[in-house]
PyMOL CGO cylinders between C-alpha atoms (Angstrom):
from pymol import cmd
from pymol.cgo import CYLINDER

trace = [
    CYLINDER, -28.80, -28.91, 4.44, -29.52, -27.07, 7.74, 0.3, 1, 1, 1, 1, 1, 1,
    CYLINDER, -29.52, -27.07, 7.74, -25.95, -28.88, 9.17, 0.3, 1, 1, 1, 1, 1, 1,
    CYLINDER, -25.95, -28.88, 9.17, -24.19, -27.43, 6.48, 0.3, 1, 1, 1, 1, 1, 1,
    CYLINDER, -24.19, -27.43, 6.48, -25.55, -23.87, 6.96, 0.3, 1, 1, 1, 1, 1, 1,
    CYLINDER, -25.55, -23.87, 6.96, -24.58, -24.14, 10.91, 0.3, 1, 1, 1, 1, 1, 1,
    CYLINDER, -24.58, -24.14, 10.91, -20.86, -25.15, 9.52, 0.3, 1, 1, 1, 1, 1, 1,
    CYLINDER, -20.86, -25.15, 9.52, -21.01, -22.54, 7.65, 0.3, 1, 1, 1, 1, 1, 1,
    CYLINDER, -21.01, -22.54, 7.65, -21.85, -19.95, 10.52, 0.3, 1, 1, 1, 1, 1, 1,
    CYLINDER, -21.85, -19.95, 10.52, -19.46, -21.88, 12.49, 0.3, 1, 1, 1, 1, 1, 1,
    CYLINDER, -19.46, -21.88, 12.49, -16.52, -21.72, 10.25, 0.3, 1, 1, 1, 1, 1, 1,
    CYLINDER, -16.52, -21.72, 10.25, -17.26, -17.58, 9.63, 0.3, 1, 1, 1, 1, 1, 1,
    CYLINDER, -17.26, -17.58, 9.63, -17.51, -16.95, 13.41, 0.3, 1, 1, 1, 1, 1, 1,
    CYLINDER, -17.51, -16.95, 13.41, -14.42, -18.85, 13.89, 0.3, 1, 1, 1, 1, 1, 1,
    CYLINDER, -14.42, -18.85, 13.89, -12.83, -16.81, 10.89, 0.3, 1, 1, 1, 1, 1, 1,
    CYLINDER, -12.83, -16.81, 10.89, -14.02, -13.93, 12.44, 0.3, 1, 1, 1, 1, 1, 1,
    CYLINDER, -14.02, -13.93, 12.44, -12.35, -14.37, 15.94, 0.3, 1, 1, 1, 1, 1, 1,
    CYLINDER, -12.35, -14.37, 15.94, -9.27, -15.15, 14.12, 0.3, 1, 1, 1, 1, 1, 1,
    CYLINDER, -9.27, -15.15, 14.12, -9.18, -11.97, 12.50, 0.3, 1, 1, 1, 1, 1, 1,
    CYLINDER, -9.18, -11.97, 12.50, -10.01, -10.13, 15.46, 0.3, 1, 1, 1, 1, 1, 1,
    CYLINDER, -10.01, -10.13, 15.46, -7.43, -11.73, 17.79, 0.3, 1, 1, 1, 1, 1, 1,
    CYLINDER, -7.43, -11.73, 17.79, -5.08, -10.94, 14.99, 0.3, 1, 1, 1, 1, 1, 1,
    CYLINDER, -5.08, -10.94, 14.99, -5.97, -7.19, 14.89, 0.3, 1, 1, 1, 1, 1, 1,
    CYLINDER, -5.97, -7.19, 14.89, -5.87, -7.07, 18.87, 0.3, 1, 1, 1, 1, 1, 1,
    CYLINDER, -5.87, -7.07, 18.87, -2.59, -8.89, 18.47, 0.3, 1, 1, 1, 1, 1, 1,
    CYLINDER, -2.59, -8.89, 18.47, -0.94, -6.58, 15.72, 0.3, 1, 1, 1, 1, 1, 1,
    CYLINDER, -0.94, -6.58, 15.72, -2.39, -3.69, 17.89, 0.3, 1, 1, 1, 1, 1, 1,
    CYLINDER, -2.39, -3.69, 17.89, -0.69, -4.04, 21.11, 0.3, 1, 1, 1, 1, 1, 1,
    CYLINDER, -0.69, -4.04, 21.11, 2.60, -5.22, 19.24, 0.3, 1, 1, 1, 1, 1, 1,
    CYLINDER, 2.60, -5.22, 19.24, 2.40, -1.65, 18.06, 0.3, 1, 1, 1, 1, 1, 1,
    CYLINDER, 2.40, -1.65, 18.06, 2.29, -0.57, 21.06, 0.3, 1, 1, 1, 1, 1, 1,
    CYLINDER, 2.29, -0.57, 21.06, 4.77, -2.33, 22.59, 0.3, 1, 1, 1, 1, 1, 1,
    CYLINDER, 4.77, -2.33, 22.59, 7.09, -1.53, 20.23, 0.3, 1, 1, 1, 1, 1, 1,
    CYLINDER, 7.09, -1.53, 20.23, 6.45, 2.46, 20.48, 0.3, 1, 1, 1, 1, 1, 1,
    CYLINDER, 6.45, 2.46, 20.48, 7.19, 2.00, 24.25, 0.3, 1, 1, 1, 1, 1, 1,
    CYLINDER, 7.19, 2.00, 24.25, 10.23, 0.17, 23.76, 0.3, 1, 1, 1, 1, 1, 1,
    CYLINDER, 10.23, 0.17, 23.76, 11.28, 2.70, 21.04, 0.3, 1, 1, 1, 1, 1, 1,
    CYLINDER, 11.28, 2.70, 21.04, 10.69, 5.62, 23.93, 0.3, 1, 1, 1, 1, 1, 1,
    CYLINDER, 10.69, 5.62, 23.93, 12.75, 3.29, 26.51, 0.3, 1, 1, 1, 1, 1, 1,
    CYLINDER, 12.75, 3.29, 26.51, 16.21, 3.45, 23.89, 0.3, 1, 1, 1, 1, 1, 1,
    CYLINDER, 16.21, 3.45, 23.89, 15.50, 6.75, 22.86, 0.3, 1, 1, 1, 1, 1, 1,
    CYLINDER, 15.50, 6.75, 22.86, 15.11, 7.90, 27.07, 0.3, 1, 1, 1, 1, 1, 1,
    CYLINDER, 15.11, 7.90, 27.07, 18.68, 5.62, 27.53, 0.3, 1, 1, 1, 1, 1, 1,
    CYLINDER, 18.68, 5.62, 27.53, 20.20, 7.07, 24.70, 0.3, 1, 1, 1, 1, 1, 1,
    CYLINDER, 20.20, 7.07, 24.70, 19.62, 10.72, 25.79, 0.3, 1, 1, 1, 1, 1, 1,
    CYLINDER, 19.62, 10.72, 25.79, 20.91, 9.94, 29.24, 0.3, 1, 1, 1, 1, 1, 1,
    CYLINDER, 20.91, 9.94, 29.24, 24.40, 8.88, 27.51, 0.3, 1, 1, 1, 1, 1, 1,
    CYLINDER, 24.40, 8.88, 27.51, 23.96, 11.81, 25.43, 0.3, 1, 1, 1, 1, 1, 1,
    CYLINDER, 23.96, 11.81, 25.43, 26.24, 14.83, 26.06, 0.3, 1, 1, 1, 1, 1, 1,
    CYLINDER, 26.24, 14.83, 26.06, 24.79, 18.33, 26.42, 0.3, 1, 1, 1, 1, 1, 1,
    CYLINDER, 24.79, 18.33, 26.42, 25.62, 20.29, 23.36, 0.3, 1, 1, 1, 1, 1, 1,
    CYLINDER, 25.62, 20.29, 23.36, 27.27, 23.44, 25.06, 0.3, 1, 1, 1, 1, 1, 1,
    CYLINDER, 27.27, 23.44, 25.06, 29.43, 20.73, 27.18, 0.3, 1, 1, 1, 1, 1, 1,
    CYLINDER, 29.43, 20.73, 27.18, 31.09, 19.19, 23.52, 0.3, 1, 1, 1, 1, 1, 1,
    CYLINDER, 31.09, 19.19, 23.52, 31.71, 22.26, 22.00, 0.3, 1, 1, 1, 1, 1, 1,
    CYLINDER, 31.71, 22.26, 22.00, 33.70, 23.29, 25.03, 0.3, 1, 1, 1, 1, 1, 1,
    CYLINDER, 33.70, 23.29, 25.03, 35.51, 19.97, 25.18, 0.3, 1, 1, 1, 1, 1, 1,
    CYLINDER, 35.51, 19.97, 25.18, 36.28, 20.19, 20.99, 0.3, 1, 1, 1, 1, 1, 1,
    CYLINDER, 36.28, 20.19, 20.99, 37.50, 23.95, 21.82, 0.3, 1, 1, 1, 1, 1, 1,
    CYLINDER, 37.50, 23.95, 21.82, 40.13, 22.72, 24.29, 0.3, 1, 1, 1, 1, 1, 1,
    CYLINDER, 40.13, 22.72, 24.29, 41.49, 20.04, 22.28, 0.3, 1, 1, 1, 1, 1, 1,
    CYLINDER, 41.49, 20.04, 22.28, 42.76, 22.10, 19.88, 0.3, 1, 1, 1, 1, 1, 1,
]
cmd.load_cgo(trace, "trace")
């Protein structure tokens, strides 16, 4: 009986490791994804145009 209880134990701190790991996991993939969501956002301003600049350049195409 008392090897049973220690599987027990065993088997719920192993459970609970996995389910922290997981939550540390899911956690910095969150994070990494925010900062590579900033990185295209940053890149795509950079290739933006300035609004005063386009409504110049639509003005002198007509």
């Amino acid at each position: 009986m008392k090897t049973l209880q220690k599987t027990d134990i065993r088997l719920t701190d192993a459970l609970e490791r996995q389910l922290l790991q997981e939550a540390i996991d899911s956690q910095q993939e969150y994070a990494l994804d925010r900062a590579i969501k900033h990185l295209f956002q940053k890149v795509a301003s950079f290739f933006k145009a300035p609004e005063g600049r386009v409504s110049q350049t639509v003005r002198t195409a007509h």
